[in-house]
DORO-839141 format. One line per field, with one value per residue (C-alpha): residue number from 0; residue in three letters; x, y, z negated. Coordinates in pm, whole numbers. Last residue first. Layout:
DORO-839141
lomi c(NUM | ...) .
rovo c(ala | ...) .
X c(X | ...) .
Y c(Y | ...) .
Z c(Z | ...) .
END
This chain:
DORO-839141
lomi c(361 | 360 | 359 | 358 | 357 | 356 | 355 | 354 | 353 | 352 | 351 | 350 | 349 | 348 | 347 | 346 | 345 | 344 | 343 | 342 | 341 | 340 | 339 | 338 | 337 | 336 | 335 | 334 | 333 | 332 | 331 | 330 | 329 | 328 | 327 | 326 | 325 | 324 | 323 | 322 | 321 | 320 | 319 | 318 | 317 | 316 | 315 | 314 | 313 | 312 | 311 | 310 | 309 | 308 | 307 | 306 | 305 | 304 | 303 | 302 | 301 | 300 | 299 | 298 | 297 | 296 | 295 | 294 | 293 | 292 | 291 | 290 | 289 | 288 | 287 | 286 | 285 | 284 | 283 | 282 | 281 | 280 | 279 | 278 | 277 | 276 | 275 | 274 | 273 | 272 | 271 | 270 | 269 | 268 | 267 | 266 | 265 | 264 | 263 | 262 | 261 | 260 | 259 | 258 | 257 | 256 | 255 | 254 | 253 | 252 | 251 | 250 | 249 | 248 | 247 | 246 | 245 | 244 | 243 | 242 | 241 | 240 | 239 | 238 | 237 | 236 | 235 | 234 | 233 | 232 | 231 | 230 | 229 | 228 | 227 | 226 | 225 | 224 | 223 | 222 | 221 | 220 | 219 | 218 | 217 | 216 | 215 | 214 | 213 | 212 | 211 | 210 | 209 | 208 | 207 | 206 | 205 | 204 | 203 | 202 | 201 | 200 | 199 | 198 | 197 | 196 | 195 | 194 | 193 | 192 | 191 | 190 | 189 | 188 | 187 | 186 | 185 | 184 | 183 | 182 | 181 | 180 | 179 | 178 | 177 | 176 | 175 | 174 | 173 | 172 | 171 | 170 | 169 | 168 | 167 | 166 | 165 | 164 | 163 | 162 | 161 | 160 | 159 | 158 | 157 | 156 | 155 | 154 | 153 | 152 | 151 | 150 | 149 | 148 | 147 | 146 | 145 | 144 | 143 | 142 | 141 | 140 | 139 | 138 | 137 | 136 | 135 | 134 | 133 | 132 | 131 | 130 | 129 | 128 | 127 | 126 | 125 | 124 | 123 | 122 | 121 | 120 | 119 | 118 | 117 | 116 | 115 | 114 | 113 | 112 | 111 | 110 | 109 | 108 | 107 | 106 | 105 | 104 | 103 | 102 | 101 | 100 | 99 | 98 | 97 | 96 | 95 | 94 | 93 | 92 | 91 | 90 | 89 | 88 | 87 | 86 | 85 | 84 | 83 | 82 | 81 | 80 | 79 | 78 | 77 | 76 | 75 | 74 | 73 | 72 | 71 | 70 | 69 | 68 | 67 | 66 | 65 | 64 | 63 | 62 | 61 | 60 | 59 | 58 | 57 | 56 | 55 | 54 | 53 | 52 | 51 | 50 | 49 | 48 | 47 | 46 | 45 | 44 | 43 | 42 | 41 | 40 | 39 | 38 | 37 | 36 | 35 | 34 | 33 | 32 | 31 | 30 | 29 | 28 | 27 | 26 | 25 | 24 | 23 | 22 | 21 | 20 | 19 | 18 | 17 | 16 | 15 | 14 | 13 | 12 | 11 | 10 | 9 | 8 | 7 | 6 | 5 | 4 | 3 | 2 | 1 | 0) .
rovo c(unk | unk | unk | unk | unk | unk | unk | unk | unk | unk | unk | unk | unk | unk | unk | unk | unk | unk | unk | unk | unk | unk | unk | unk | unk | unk | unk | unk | unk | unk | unk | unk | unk | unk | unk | unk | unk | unk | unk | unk | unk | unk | unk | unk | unk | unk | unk | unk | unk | unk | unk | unk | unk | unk | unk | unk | unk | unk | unk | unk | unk | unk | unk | unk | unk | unk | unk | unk | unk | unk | unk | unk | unk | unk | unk | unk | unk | unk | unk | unk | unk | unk | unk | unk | unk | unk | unk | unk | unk | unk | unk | unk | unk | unk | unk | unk | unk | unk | unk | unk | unk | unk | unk | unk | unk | unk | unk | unk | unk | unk | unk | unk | unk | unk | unk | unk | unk | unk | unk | unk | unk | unk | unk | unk | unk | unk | unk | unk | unk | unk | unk | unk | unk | unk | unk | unk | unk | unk | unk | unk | unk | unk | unk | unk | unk | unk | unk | unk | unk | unk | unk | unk | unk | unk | unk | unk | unk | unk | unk | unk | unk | unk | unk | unk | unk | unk | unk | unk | unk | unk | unk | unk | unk | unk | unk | unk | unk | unk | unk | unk | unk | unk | unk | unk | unk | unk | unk | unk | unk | unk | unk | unk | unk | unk | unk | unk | unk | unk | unk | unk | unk | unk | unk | unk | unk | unk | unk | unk | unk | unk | unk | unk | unk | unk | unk | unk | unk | unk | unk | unk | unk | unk | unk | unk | unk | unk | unk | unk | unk | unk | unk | unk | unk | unk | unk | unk | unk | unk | unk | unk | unk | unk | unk | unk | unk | unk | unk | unk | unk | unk | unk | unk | unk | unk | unk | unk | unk | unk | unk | unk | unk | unk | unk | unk | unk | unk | unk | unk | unk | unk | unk | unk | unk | unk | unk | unk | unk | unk | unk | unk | unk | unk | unk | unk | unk | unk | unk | unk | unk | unk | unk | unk | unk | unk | unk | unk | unk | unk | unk | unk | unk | unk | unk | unk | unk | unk | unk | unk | unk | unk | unk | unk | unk | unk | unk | unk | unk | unk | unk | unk | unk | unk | unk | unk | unk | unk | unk | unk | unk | unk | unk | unk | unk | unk | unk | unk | unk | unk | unk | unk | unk | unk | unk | unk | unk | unk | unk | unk | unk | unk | unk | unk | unk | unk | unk | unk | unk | unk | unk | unk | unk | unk) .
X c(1969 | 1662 | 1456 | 1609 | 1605 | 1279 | 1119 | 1326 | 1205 | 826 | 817 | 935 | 703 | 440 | 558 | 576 | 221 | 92 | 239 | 128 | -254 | -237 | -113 | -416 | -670 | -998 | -1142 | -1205 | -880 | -684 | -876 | -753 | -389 | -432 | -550 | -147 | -186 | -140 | -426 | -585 | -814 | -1177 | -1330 | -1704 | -1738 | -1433 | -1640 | -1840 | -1549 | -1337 | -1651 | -1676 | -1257 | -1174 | -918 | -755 | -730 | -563 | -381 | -240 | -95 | 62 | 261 | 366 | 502 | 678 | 801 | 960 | 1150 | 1229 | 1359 | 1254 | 1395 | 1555 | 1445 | 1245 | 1091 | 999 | 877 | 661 | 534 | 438 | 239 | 24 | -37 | -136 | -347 | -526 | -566 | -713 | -955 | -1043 | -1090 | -1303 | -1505 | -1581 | -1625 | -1919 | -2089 | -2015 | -2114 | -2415 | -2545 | -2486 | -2179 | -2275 | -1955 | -1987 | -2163 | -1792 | -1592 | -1774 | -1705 | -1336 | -1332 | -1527 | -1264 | -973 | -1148 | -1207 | -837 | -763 | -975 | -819 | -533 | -200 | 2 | 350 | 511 | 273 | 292 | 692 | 652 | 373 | 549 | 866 | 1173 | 1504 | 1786 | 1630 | 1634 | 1457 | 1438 | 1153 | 1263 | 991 | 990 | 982 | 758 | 463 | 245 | -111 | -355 | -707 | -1068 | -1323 | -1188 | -1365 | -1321 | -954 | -865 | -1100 | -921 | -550 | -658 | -753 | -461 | -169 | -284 | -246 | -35 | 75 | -281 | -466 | -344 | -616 | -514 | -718 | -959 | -1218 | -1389 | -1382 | -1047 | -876 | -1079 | -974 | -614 | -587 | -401 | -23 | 147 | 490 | 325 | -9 | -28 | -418 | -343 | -46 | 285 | 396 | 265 | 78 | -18 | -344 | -555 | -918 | -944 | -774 | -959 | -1253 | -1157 | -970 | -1342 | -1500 | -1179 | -1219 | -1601 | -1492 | -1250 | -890 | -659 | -324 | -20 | 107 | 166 | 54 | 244 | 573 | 908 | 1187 | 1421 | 1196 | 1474 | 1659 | 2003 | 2219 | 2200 | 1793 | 1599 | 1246 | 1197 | 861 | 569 | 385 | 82 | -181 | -512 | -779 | -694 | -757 | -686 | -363 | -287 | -250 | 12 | 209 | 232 | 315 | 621 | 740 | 719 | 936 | 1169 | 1471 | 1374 | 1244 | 1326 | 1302 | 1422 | 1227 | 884 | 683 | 324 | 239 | -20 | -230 | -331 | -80 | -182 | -49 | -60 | -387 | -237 | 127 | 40 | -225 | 143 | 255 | -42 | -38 | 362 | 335 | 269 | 662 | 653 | 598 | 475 | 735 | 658 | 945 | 881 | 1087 | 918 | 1202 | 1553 | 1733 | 1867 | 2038 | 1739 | 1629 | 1989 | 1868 | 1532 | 1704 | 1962 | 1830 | 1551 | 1268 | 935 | 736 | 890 | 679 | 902 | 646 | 834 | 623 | 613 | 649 | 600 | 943 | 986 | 1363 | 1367 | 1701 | 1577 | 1330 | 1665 | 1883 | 1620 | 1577 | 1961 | 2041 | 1762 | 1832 | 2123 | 1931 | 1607 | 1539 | 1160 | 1021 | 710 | 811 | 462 | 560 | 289 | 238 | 124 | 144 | 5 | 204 | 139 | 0) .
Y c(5203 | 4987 | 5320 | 5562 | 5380 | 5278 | 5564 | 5718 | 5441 | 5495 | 5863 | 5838 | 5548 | 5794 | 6093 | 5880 | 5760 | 6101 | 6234 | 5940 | 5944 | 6353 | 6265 | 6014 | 6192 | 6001 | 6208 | 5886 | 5761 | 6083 | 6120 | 5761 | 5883 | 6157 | 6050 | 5892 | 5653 | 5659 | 5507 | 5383 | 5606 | 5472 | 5328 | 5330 | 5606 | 5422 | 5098 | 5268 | 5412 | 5077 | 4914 | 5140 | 5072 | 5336 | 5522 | 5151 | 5085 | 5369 | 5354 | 4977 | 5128 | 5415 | 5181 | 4994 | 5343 | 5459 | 5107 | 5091 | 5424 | 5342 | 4968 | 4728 | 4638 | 5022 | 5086 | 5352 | 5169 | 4893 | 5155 | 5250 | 4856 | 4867 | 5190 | 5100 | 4712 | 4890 | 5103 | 4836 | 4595 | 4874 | 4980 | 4614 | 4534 | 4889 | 4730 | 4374 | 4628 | 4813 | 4527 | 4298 | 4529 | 4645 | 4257 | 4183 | 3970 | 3629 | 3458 | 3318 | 3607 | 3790 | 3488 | 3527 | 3953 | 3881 | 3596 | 3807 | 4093 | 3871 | 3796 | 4154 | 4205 | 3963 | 4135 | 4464 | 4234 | 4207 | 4287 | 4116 | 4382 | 4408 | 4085 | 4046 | 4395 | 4298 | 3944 | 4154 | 4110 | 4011 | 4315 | 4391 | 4031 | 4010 | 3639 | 3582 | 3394 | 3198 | 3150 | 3543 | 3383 | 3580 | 3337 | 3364 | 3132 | 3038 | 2993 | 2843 | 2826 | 2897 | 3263 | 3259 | 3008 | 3157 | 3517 | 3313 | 3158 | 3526 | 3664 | 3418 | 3424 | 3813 | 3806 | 3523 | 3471 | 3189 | 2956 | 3040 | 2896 | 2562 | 2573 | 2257 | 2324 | 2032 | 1959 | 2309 | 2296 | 1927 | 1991 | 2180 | 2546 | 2564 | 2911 | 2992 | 3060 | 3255 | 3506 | 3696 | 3651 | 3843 | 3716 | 3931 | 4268 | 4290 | 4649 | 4624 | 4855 | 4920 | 4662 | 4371 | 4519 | 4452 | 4080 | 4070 | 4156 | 3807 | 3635 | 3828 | 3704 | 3372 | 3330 | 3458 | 3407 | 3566 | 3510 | 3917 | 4253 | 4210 | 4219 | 4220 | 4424 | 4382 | 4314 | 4333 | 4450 | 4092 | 4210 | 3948 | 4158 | 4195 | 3917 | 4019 | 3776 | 3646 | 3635 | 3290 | 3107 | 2842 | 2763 | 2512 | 2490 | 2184 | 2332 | 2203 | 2054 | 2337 | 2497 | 2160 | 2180 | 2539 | 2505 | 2127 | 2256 | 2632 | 2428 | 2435 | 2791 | 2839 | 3009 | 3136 | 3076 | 2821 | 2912 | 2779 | 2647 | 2406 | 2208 | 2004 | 1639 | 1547 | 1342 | 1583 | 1552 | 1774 | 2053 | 1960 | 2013 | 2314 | 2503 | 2468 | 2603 | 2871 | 2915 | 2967 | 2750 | 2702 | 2371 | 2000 | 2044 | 1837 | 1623 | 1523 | 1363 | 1347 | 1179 | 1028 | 1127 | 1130 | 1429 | 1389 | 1401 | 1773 | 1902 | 1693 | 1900 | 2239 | 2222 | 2488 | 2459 | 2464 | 2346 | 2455 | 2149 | 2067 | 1956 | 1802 | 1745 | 1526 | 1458 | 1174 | 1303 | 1396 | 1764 | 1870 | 1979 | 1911 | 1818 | 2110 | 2362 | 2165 | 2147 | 2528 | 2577 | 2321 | 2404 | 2811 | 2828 | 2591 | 2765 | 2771 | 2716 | 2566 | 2545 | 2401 | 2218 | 2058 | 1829 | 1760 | 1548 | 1176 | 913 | 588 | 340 | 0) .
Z c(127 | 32 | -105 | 134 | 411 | 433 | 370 | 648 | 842 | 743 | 849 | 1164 | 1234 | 1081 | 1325 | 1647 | 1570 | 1551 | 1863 | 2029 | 1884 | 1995 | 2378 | 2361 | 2239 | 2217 | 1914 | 1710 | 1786 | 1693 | 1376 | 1288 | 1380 | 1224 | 841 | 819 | 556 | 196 | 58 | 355 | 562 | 611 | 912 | 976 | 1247 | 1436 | 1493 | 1763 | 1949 | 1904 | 2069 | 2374 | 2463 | 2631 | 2322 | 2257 | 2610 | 2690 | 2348 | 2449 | 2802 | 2643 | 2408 | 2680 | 2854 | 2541 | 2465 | 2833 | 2725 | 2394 | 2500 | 2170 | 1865 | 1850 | 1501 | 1651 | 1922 | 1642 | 1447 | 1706 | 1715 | 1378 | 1343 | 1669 | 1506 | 1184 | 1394 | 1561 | 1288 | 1068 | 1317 | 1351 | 970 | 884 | 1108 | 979 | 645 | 749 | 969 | 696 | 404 | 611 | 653 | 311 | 176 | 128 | 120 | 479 | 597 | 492 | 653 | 993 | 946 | 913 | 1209 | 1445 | 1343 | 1438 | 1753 | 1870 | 1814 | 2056 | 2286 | 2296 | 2488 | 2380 | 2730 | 2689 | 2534 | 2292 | 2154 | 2171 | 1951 | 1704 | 1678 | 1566 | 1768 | 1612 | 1575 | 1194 | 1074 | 726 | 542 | 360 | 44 | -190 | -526 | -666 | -1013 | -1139 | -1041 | -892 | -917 | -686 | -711 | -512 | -171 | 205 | 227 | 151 | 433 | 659 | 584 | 615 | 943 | 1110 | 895 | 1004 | 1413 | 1372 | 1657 | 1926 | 1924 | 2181 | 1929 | 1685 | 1321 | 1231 | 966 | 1024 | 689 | 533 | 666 | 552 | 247 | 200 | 194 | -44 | -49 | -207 | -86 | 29 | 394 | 450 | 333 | 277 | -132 | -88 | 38 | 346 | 239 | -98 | 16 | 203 | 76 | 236 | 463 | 201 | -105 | 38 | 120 | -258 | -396 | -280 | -412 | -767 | -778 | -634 | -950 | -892 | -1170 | -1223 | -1372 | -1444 | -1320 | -987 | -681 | -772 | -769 | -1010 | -723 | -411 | -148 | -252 | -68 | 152 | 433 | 395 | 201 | 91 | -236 | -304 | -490 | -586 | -456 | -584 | -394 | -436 | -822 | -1021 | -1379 | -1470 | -1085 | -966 | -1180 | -1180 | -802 | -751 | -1029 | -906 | -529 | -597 | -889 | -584 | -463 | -108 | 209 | 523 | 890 | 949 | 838 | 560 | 508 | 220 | 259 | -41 | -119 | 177 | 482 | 741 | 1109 | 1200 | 1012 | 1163 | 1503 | 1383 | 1300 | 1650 | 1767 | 1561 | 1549 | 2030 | 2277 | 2372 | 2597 | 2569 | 2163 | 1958 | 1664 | 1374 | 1044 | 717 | 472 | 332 | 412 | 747 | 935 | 1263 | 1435 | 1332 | 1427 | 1775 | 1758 | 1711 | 1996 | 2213 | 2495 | 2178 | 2319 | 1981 | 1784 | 1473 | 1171 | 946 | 550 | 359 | -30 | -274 | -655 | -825 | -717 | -776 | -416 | -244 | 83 | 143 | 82 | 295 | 562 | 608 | 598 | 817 | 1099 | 1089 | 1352 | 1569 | 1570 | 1914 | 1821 | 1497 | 1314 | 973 | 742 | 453 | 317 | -36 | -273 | -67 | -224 | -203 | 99 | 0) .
END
């Protein structure tokens, strides 16, 4: 009889060859007794990832390759279909996780039968932890469906947990069942935003879930590797694919019984939010110099003419509310259909949020 299986590891991976050892090294060596699964999915890597992969041999090691590149959400649904763990446990290749991370999330869950247990994290940049001393809430916390139902609003009106927050989606246990039960698979169509659409169905489909006040996992900052905001835009993102991430926020709202106003109210707030954050993001990318300032300039152009044509950005406008902290232009600049204005704006807040930047990680 096979032994139960606690955990599976899930590791998109594409021409990763320089981050294979690392990432493996650190899942190898985790002092979690229970039997777990590591799922190596292969996103059509040309490099020498998959034979680094190979040469690797300890249990529950597994390797499945996709034919070609098809991007981390289908890559990722490889290994969701794969697994055979009580819970999943996302991660990408080129991050990190302490030794205890499993044991710590595991235990935690297990205490009070939680659907969902995540940690904070460390923000790795030249060797630097640029969260030292830095967390997202002040201490363990417990989210009953009450305080999961008021993290949605929260995440449309605030935002600020960045890469590990509830609405994460690696470094985090979630059970297996909810995914299965509820047939949550990410959308491969999206080579952005694929992590929020699956982490909004993930969150609107638990009971409860735990916080710790732990920095267990390691993200891993490369400032000369493209964004998936930047690869995404410079390959056309579509208006559309937006539209889908907000069909996904305001599904997960009925879902959890929020009234028809609230959903309308707040599935907008969602897409405006989406589409600037995506606008802020990829003009700090031209900034930063990820991407070619004159051929940003004109992609960017292209996305605002959609963005300031588009009927259903016009109607969801009139319900969108400034973030604490944001620019209250670039909103303004939508609504009023001003494209040399929206530009002008963005350019300022990317300015803005590198000198920020700078001076607090400098």
């Amino acid at each position: 009889m096979l032994s139960k299986l606690y955990i599976s590891i899930i590791v998109p991976f594409y021409n990763a060859e320089t981050h294979i050892k690392n990432c493996l090294d650190g899942l190898k060596n985790q002092e979690f007794s229970k039997p777990f699964e590591v799922i190596m999915v292969d996103d059509g890597s040309t490099d020498n990832s998959q034979n680094l992969v190979k040469k690797y041999d300890f249990p529950g090691l597994i390797l499945h390759s996709l034919p070609k590149n098809s991007g981390p959400g289908a890559a990722r649904n490889v290994g969701l279909k794969k697994a055979k763990g009580e819970y999943i446990f996302l991660i990408d290749v080129d991050d990190s996780i302490d030794p205890y991370t499993l044991t710590i999330l595991y235990n935690s869950a297990n205490e009070n039968n939680y659907d969902f247990v995540f940690s904070d994290f460390k923000r790795i940049e030249n060797s630097k932890n640029l969260r030292e001393n830095f967390f997202n809430y002040l201490t363990d916390k417990t989210f009953k469906k009450k305080d999961l139902e008021e993290s949605m609003k929260e995440q449309v009106h605030f935002n600020n947990f960045g890469h590990l927050g509830l609405f994460g989606i690696n470094g985090r246990l979630i059970k297996r069942s909810i995914i299965n039960d509820n047939n949550i698979l990410f959308e491969e169509k999206l080579r952005y935003l694929e992590d929020e659409t699956f982490a909004w169905d993930v969150v609107s489909s638990i009971s409860n879930a735990k916080y710790i006040r732990k920095q267990l996992y390691s993200y891993y900052v490369y400032p000369n590797t493209n964004s998936a905001v930047s690869t995404g835009l410079d390959q056309g993102f579509p208006i559309s694919d937006f539209k889908l991430v907000q069909r996904h926020v305001k599904n997960c709202l009925k879902q959890n019984s929020f009234s028809f106003k609230n959903v309308e109210i707040l599935g907008d707030q969602a897409f405006i939010f989406y589409l600037i954050t995506a606008l802020v993001s990829y003009s700090r990318c031209m900034f930063n110099g990820k991407v070619n300032f004159t051929n940003g300039l004109l992609r960017r152009r292209e996305f605002i003419n959609k963005i300031i044509t588009d009927p259903d950005v016009k109607g969801s406008i009139k319900n969108y509310s400034c973030l604490k902290g944001e620019s209250a232009w670039i909103p303004k600049a939508i609504a009023w259909r001003f494209r040399w204005f929206l530009e002008f704006a963005c350019n300022k807040r990317a300015k803005e949020l590198v000198k920020i930047v700078k001076k607090n990680y400098k």
